[in-house]
C-alpha positions in Angstrom: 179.3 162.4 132.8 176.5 163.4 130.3 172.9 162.2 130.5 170.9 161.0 127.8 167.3 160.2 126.9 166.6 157.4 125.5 165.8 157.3 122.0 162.3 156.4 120.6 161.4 156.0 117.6 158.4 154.6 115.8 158.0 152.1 112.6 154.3 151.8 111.4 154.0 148.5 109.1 151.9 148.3 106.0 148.5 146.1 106.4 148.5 142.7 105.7 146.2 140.6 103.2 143.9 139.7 106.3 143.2 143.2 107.3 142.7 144.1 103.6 139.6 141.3 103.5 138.2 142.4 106.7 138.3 146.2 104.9 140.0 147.8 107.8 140.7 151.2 107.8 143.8 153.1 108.5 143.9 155.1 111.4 147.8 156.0 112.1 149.1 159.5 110.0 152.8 160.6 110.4 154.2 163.9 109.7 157.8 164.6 110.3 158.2 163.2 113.9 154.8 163.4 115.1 152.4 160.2 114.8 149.0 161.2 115.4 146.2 158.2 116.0 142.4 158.3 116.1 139.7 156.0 117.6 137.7 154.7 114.3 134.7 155.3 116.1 135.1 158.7 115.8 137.2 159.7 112.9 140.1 162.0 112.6 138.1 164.8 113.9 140.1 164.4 117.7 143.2 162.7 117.0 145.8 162.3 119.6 149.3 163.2 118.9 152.8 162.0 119.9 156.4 163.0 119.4 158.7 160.8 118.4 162.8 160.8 117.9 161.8 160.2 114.5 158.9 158.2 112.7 158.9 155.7 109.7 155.3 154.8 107.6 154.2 152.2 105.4 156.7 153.3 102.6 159.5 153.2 104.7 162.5 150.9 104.8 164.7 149.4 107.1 167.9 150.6 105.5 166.2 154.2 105.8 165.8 153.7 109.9 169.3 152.1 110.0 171.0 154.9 108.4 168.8 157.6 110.1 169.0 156.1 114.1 171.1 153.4 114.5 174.3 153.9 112.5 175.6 156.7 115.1 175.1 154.2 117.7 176.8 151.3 116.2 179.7 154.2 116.0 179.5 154.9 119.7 179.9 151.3 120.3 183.5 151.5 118.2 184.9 154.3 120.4 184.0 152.1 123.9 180.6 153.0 124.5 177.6 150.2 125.4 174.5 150.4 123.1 171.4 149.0 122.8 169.0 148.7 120.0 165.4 147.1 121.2 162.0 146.6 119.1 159.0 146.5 120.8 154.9 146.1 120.1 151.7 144.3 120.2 152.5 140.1 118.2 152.8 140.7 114.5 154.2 144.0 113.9 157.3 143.4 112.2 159.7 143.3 115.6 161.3 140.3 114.4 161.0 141.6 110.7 162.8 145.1 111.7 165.8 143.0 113.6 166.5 139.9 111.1 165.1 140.9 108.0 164.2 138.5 105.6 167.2 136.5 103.7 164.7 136.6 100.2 164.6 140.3 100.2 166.3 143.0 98.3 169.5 145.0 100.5 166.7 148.0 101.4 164.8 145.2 103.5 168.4 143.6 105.1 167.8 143.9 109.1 169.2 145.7 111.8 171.5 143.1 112.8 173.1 141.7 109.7 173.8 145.9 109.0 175.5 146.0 112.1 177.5 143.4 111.2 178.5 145.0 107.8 178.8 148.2 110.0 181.0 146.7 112.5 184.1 144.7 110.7 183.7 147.5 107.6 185.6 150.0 110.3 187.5 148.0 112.1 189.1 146.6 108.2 189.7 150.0 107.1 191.4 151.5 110.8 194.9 151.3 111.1 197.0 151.1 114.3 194.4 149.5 116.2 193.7 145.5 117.2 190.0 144.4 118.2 188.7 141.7 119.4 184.8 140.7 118.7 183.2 138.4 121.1 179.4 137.3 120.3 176.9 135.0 122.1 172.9 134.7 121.8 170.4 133.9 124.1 166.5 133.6 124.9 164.1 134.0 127.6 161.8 131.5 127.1 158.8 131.2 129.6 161.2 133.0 132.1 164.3 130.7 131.7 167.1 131.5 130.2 168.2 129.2 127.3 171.7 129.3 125.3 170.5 129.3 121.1 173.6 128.3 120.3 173.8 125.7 122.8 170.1 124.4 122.6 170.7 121.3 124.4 171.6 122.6 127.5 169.7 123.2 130.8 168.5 126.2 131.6 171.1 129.5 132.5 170.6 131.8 135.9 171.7 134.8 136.5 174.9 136.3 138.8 175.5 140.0 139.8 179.1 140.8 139.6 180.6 144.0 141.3 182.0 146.8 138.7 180.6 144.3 135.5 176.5 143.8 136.1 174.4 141.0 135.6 176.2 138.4 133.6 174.9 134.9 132.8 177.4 132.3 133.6 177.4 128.9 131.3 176.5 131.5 128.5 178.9 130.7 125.7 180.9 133.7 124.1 182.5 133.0 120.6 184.8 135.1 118.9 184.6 136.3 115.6 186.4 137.4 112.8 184.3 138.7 109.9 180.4 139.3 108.8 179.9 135.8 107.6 180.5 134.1 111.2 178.3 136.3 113.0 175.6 135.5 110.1 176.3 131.9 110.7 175.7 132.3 114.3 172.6 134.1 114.0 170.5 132.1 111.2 171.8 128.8 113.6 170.4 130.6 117.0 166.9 131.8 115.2 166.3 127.9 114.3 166.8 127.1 117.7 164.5 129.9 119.3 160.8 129.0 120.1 158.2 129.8 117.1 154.6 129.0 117.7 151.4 130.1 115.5 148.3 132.4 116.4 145.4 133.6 115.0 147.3 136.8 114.3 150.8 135.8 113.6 151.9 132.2 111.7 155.5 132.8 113.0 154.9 134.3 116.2 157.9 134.7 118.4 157.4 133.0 121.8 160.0 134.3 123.8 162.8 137.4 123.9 165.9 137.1 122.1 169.4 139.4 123.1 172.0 139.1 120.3 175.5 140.8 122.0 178.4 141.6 120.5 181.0 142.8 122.7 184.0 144.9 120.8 187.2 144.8 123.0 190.2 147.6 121.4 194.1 148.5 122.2 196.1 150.8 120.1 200.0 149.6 119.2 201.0 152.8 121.0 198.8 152.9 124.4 198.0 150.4 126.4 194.8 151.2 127.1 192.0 149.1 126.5 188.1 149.9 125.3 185.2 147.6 125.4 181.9 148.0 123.6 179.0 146.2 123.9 176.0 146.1 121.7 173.0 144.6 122.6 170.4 143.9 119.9 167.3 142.7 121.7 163.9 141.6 119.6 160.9 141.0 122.6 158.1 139.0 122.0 154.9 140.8 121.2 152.0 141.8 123.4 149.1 140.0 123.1 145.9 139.8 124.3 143.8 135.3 124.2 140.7 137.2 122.9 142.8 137.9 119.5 145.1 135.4 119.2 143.1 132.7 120.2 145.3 130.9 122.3 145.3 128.1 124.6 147.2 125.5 126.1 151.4 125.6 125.9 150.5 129.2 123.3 148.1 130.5 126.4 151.1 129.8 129.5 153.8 131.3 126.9 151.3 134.6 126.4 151.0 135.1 129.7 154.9 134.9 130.2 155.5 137.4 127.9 152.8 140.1 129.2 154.0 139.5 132.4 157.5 140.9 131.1 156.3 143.2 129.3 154.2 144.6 132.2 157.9 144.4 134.8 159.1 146.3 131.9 156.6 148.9 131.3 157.0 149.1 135.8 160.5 149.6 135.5 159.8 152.5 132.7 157.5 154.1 134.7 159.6 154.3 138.1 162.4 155.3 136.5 160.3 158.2 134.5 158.7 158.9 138.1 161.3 161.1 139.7 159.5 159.9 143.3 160.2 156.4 143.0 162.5 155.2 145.2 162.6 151.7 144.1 163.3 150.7 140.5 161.4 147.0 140.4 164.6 145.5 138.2 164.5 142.2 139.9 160.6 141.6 138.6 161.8 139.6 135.6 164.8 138.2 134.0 164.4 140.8 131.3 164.7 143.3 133.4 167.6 142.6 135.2 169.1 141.7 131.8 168.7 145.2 130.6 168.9 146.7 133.7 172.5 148.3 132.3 170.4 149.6 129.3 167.5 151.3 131.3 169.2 154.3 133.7 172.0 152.7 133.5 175.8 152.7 131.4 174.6 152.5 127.6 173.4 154.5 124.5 169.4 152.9 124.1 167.3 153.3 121.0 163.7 151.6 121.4 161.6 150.7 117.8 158.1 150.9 118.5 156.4 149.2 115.9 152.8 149.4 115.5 149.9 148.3 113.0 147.8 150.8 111.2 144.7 148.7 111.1 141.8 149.8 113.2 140.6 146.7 114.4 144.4 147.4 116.5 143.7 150.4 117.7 143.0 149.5 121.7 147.2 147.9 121.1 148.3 150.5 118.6 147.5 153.2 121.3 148.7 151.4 124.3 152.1 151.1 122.5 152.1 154.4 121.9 151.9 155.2 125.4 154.2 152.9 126.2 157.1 154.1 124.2 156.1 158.1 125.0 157.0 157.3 128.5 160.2 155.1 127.3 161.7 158.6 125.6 161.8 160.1 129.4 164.2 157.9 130.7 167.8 159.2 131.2 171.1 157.1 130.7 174.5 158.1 131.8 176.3 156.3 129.1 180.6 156.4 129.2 183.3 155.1 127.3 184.3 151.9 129.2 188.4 152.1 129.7 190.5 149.4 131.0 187.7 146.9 132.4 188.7 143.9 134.4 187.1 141.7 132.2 188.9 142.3 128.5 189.6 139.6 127.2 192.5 141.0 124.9 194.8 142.5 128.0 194.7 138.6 128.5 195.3 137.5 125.4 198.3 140.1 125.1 199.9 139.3 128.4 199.4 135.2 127.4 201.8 136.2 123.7 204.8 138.3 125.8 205.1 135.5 127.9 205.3 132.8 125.2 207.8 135.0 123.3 209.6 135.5 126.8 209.9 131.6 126.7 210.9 131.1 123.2 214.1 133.9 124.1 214.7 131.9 127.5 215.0 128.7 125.0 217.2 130.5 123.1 219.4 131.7 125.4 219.9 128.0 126.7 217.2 128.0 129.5 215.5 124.6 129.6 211.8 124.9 128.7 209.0 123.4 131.1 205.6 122.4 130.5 204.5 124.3 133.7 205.3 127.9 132.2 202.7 127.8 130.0 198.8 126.9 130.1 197.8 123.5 128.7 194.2 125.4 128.1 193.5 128.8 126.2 192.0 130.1 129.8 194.9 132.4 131.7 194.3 130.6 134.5 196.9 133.6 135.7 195.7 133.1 139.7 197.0 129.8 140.6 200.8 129.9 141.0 203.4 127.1 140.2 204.2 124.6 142.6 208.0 125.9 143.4 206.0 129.2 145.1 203.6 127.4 147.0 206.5 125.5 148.4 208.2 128.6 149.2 205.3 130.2 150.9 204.3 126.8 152.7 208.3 127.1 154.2 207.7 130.7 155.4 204.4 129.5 156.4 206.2 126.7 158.6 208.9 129.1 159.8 206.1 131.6 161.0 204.6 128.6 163.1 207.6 128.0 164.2 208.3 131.2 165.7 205.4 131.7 167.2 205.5 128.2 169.2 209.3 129.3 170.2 208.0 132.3 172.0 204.9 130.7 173.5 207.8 128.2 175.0 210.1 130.8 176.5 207.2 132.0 178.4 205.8 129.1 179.4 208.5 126.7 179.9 205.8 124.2 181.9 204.3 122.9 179.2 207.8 122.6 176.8 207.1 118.8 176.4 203.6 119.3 175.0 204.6 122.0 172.6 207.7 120.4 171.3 205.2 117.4 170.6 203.1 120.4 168.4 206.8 121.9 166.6 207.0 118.3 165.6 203.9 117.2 164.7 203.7 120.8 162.6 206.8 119.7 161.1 206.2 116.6 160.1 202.5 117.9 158.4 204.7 120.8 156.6 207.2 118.3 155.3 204.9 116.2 154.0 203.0 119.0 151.8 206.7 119.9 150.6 207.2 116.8 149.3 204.1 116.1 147.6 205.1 118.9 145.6 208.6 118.6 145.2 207.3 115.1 143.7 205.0 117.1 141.1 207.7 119.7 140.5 209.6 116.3 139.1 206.7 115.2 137.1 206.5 118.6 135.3 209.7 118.9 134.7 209.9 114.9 132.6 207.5 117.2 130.0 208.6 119.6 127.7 207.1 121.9 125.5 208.2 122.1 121.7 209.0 125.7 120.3 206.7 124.7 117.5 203.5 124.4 119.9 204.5 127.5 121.5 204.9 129.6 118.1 201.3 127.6 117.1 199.7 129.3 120.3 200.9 133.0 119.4 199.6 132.4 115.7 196.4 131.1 117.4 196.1 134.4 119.8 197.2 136.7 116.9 194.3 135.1 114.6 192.0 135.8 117.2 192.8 139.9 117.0 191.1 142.3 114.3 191.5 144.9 112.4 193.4 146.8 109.5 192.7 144.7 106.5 191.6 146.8 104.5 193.5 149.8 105.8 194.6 150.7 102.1 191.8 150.0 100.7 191.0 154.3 99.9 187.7 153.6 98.4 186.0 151.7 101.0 187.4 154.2 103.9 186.1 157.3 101.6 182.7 155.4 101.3 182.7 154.8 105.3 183.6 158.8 105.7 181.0 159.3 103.5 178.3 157.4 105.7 179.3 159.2 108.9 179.0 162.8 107.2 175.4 162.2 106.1 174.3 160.3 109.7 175.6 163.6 111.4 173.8 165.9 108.6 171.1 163.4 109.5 170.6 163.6 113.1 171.0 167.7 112.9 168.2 167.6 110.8 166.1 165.7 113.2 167.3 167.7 116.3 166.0 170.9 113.8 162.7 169.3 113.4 162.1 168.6 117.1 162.8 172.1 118.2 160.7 173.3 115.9 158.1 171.1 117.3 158.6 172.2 120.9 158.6 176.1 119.9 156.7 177.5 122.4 153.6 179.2 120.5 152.0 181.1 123.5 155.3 183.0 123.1 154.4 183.2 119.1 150.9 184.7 119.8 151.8 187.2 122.2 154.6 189.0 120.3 152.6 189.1 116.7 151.7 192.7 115.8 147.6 193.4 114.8 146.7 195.4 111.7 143.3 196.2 113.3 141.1 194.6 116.6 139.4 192.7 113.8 142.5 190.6 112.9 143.5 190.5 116.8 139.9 189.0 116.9 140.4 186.2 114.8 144.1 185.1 115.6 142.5 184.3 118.9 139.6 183.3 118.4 141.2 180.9 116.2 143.8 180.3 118.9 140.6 179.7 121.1 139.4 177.4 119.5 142.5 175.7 119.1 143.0 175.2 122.5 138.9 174.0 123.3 140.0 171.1 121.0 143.6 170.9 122.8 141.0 170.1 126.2 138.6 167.6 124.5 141.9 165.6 123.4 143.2 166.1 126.7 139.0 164.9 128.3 139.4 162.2 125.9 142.6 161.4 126.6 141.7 160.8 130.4 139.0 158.9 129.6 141.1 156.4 126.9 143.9 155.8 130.0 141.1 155.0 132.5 139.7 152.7 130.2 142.9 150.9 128.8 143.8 150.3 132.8 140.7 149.0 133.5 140.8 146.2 130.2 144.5 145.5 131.9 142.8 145.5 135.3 140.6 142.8 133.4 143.2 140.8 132.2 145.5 140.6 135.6 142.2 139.9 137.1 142.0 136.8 134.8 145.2 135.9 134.8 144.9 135.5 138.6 141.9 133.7 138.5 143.7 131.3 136.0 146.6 131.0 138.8 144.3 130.6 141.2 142.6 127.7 139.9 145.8 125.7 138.6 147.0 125.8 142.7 144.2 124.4 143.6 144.4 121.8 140.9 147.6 121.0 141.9 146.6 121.2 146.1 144.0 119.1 145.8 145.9 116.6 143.2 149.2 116.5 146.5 146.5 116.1 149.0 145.2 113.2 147.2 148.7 111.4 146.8 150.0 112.2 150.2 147.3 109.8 151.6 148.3 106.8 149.6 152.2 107.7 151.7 153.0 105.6 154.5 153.3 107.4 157.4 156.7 107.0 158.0 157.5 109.0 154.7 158.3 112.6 155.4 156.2 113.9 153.0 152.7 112.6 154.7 153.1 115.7 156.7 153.0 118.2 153.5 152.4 121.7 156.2 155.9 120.4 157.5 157.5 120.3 154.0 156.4 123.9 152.5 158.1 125.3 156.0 161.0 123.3 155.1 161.0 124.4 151.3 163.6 127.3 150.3 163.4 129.6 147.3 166.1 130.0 145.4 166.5 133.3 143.9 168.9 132.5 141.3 166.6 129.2 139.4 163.9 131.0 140.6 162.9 127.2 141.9 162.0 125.8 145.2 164.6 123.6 147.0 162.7 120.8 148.1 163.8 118.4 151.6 164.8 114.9 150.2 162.6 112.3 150.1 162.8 110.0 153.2 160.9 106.6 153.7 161.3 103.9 156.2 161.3 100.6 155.0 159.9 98.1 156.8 162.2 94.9 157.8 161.2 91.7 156.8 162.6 88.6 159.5 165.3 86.3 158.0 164.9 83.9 155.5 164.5 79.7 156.3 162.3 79.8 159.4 159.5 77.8 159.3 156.7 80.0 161.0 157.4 83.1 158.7 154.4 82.8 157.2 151.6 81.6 160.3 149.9 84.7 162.3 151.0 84.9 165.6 148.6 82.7 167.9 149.9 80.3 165.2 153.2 80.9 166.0 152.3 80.7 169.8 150.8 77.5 169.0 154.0 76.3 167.2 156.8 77.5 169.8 154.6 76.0 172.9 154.3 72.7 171.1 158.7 72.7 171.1 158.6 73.4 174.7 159.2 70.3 177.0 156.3 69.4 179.8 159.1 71.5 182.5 159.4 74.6 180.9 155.7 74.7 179.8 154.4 76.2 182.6 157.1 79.4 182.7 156.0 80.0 179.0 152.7 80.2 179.6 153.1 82.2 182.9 155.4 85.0 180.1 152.7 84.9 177.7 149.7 86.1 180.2 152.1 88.3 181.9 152.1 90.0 178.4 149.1 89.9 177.3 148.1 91.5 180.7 150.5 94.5 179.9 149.1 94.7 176.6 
């Protein structure tokens, strides 16, 4: 199995109308696949330099990074691979803009996802010989839950770790789909649903992360074999930092959030670039564990960094520099995923050979039950019929019943007490036999028409893909076309990286000198090249220690924040516990937080039930219910006659005296 960096690329956006008024100055340059910055305190004099995959300027558009990056990995995910395709950055940077698009542009500005639509069902219409099956769902992390957009209604999701298929989110729903319009449907109807909010820097700020999957399932008429792609097309929320945005309240708990995964992010990034780490902190965030599979794990990754050119966001700019220069270090092991227990479409193809099976049986003169097919679309194939549990219930009996005849040859002293067992066995056996002998009968009063059965296979066969277009010559010239020039493409690239990395101490050692005064200057030039190669490096030091310290600044904050909420909240429980009664469990509130469980999964405390004693009030009718008790003293001696008197009295001091 191959490894793979992860691809990094970087998208600088033009500057908006506010940065115009505030006249601030461009400090991002970008030549081939370098991106240099410089701190606009100082000029371009010292500017630090990174290399890139590729990198995209002002001018550039989205159908240019498409074609360029992403197209060979929408290809990948065709032939059975998993992909990836993530934007990241500091809150208004054009994440959301690279991914969706806008719907009022022209086609150059069409986003990421909508061309991987196009990309998608364009080959599958024009291959021949082959079925798919596309399956789709959207979600969002909001404030670390996990929220189905196309099921907004709904409570919030957990995650589950399955063996041999990763972390999965059960309750998500999974759609299929046919052609480019459905998925577009599905996407503009899951963006109205995901959470918005403005800030001082972005009107339409996106408040949580987004994952748009498509999984492409495949099976050629002549092999069984199946392949399943997933893509994963993931827009985070940005960075931000309160001083810029300005924000507070429900805007302030959603920033905070986000950094906070962001930061497990840029963790897991880092251990995973740190060959010495023996932990990889996955389980830090639900977005982590979500792209756990994309991060060192089974898939083909491309991260968009975008970034601002503006220099009042330089501090950000920099940091998400950094951020992605680590990102390109990380190595995948990506392979084509064969014959996974999870395809849907080995389901769906086993489900149509045993209708058709049926319909031939009902030709032949067999009579047709209701119980040989599934009165839901979910191959429920586990659960057998009733005529084999009654078989293996029988063989179950006859097994007890062998075992008891043994254990009464060799102990013939207790043969009363186990005949008593052989019969009561028996009689418990019989009885399960006919319970479902009885539902055996039930079944069989049913029958299922060949018309529902031949509606079933049309309704399986609809869900499968491909070929429609398989005559269609221009369309699959135009598609050869497009893979020719993404190959030229990406050679191109790979030829302006290694030009990049050429090792020039090599370069300077091997060049031939007219004269000592030429050898002279090609290193006192190359002297003076490297002075300025320490300085950046100096400088470069200095920038990291002072970016961790402004984080250091924030956590520290952040805490504080925390730290006061808790004891908000503490000192709000210890008021209310006092107004409890003291028969209510939670008086004792040191006995209910050892009592409390955390629940990995809701990432919620279970909580002990709420118990309180009621006190009981005496029966309704008497007439002293409502007197204190000398009263009632007073009351019950006045009923006493003269004899009995003096024994009353004698009970009452004998009590008081105990008391």
């Amino acid at each position: 199995m191959m490894a793979e960096n992860v691809k990094v690329i970087v998208r600088c956006r033009p500057m908006n109308k506010r940065e115009i008024e505030l006249k601030c100055k461009c400090i991002i340059q970008m030549k081939n696949c370098m991106t240099e910055i410089w701190d606009p305190n100082e000029g371009p004099s010292f500017p630090k330099q990174f290399t890139f995959d590729s990198v995209y300027d002002q001018e550039s558009y989205t159908e240019t990074i498409y074609n360029d990056i992403c197209y060979p990995l929408i290809e990948s995910v065709l032939e059975g691979y998993n992909s990836t395709i993530f934007v990241y950055g500091q809150t208004g940077c054009g994440k959301s803009f690279s991914m969706e698009g806008c719907k009022s542009m022209n086609p150059p500005e069409k986003g990421i996802i909508s061309r991987a639509f196009e990309h998608i069902f364009e080959a599958i219409s024009v291959t021949s010989g082959v079925k798919y099956l596309a399956l789709a769902s959207y979600l969002e992390i909001y404030n670390e839950q996990i929220r189905d957009l196309l099921l907004p209604n709904e409570s919030a999701l957990n995650l589950k770790e399955v063996p041999n298929e990763g972390v999965t989110v059960p309750g998500l729903t999974i759609h299929p789909v046919h052609n480019i319009a459905e998925c577009e449907e599905m996407l503009n109807f899951g963006s109205k649903n995901r959470m918005i909010g403005a800030t001082l820097m972005n009107q339409v700020s996106s408040r949580s992360h987004s994952i748009f999957t498509i999984s492409i399932e495949q099976i050629s008429n002549d092999n069984e074999t199946i392949r399943k792609g997933k893509l994963n097309l993931v827009d985070l929320a940005g960075s931000e930092r309160q001083a810029k945005t300005g924000a507070t309240g429900d805007r302030l708990k959603e920033a905070t959030k986000i950094n906070l995964s962001l930061s497990a992010l840029g963790n897991v990034i880092s251990a995973l670039v740190d060959g010495k780490a023996k932990h990889i902190p996955y389980r830090d965030s639900k977005l982590t564990r979500l792209l756990q599979d994309s991060l060192g794990g089974n898939t083909r990754t491309l991260m968009i960094a975008c970034i601002s050119p503006a220099s009042r966001d330089y501090d950000e700019t920099l940091s998400t520099l950094r951020y992605a220069n680590r990102a390109k270090n990380i190595h995948n092991k990506p392979r084509i995923n064969e014959d996974p227990k999870d395809a849907m479409l080995r389901q769906y193809q086993e489900e149509i050979s045993r209708l058709r099976n049926l319909l031939e049986d009902r030709r032949l003169g067999s009579p047709l039950k209701i119980e040989d097919i599934s009165d839901e679309a979910q191959f429920e194939l586990a659960k057998l019929p009733a005529h084999t549990k009654r078989d293996l219930l029988i063989q179950e009996f006859q097994e007890e019943m062998k075992k008891l005849k043994n254990l009464h040859e060799n102990e013939k002293s207790e043969k009363e007490k186990i005949l008593k067992q052989i019969e009561g066995i028996k009689t418990e056996y019989q009885l399960h036999i006919e319970q479902l002998n009885s539902e055996m009968e039930e079944k069989r009063q049913k029958s299922t028409s060949k018309e529902e059965i031949l509606q079933r296979i049309e309704a399986l066969k609809a869900s499968m893909i491909g070929g429609e277009k398989a005559d269609d010559k221009e369309l699959s010239e135009r598609r050869k076309r497009k893979k020719q020039a993404s190959e030229k493409r990406l050679s191109a690239i790979a030829h302006v990286l290694a030009k990049i990395d050429m090792n020039e101490d090599r370069e300077l050692l091997q060049s031939q000198y007219m004269d000592i005064s030429q050898e002279l200057k090609v290193k006192t030039d190359a002297l003076r090249k490297y002075r300025h190669k320490v300085k950046s490096l100096e400088k470069e030091i200095g920038d990291i220690q002072s970016e961790f310290q402004v984080e250091r600044n924030d956590y520290l904050e952040t805490i504080r924040k925390l730290n006061r909420n808790t004891k908000l909240l503490s000192q709000i429980t210890e008021k209310l516990s006092g107004t409890l009664k003291n028969e209510c469990n939670y008086k004792d509130l040191e006995a209910i937080k050892e009592q409390a469980i955390w629940i990995e999964d809701s990432q919620k405390y279970k909580l002990p039930n709420l118990v309180v004693h009621r006190t009981k009030l005496p029966p309704p009718g008497r007439i002293h219910d409502s007197l204190t008790a000398p009263a009632r003293l007073e009351s019950d001696a006045e009923s006493l006659t003269d004899d009995s008197m003096q024994n009353y009295l004698m009970q009452v001091n004998t009590f008081l005296k105990r008391l």
